[in-house]
C-alpha positions as CSV (number, residue, x, y, z in Angstrom):
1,X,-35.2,-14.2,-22.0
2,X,-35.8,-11.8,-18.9
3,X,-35.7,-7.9,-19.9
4,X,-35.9,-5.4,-16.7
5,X,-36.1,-1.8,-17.7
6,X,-35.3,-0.1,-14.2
7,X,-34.4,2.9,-15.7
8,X,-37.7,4.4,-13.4
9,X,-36.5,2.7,-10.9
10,X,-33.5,4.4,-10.7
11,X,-34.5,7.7,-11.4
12,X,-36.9,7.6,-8.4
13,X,-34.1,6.3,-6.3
14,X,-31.8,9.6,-7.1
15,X,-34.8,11.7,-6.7
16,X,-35.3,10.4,-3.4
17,X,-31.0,10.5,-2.5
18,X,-31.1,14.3,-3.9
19,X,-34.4,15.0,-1.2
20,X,-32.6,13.3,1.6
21,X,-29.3,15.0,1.1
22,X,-31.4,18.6,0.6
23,X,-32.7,17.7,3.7
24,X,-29.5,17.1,5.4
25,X,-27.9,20.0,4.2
26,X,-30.8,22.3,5.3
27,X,-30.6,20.6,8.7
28,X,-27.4,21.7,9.2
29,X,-27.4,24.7,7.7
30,X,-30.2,25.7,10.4
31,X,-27.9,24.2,13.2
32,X,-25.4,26.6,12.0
33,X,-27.5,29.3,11.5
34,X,-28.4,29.2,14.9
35,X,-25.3,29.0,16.6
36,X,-24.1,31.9,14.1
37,X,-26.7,34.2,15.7
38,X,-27.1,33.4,19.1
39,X,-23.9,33.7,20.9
40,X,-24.9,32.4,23.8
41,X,-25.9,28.8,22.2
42,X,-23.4,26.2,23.1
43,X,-23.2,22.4,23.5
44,X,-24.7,21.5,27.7
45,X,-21.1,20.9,29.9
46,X,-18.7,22.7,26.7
47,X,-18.0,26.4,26.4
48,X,-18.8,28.3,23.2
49,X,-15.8,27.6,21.4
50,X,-15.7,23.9,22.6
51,X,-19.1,23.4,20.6
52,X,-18.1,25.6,17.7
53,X,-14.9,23.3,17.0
54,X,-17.6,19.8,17.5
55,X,-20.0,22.0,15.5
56,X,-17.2,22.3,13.0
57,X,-15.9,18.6,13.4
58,X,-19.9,17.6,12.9
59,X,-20.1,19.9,9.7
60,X,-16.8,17.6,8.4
61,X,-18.4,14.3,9.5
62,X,-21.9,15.1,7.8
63,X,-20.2,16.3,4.4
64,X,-17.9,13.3,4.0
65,X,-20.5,11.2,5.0
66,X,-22.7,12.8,1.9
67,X,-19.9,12.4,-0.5
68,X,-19.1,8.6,0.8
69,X,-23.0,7.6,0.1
70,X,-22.3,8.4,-3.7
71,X,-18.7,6.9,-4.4
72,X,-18.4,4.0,-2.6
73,X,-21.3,2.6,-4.7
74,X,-19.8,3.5,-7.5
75,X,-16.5,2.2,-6.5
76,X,-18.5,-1.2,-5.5
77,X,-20.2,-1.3,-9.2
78,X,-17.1,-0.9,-11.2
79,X,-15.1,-3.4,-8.6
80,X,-18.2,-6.4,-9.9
81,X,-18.0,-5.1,-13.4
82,X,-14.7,-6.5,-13.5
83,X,-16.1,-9.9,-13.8
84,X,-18.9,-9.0,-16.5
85,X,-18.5,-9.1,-20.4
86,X,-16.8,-6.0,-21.9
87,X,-19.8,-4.4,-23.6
88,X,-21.6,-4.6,-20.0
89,X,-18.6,-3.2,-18.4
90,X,-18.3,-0.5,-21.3
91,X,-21.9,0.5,-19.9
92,X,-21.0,1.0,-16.4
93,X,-18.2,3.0,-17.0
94,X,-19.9,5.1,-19.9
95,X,-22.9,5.6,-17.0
96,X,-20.7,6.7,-14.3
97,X,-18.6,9.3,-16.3
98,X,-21.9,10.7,-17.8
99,X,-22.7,10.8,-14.0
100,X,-19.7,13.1,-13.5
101,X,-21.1,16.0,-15.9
């Protein structure tokens, strides 16, 4: 009988997710900053308000991208739990609504 604790595993694997997404975030944040405060910032060949509405689509494309990388895993995981004993698919759902809070 094989036992695999990856409970370290795991936690080292959010830790990193939360630092890359912090990192995102704060990347964009500063891309906004700046064009916030320097008016005369703009995309090379668009106008000011042509790069504030692909700054603005960009914003929308990095956020659902963030929110994407954490449910569609989860979405996956529950999908393959379907085919697992009940008590290991009592697990996965008891671990992702913990996840929620």
């Amino acid at each position: 009988m094989v036992i695999c604790d990856s409970r370290r595993v795991v936690a080292r694997a959010r830790r990193v997710a939360l630092a890359r997404d912090i990192a995102q975030c704060g990347l964009l944040a500063g891309v906004d900053w700046l064009f916030s405060n320097w008016p005369s910032t703009h995309i090379p060949l668009l106008s000011r308000s042509d790069s504030l509405v692909v700054l603005g689509i960009a914003n929308i494309a990095m956020i659902g991208h963030l929110w994407l990388v954490r449910v569609l895993p989860r979405w996956s995981t529950r999908r393959i739990a379907a085919t697992w004993c009940a008590t290991e698919r009592e697990r996965v759902t008891r671990a992702s609504l913990s996840a929620r809070e």
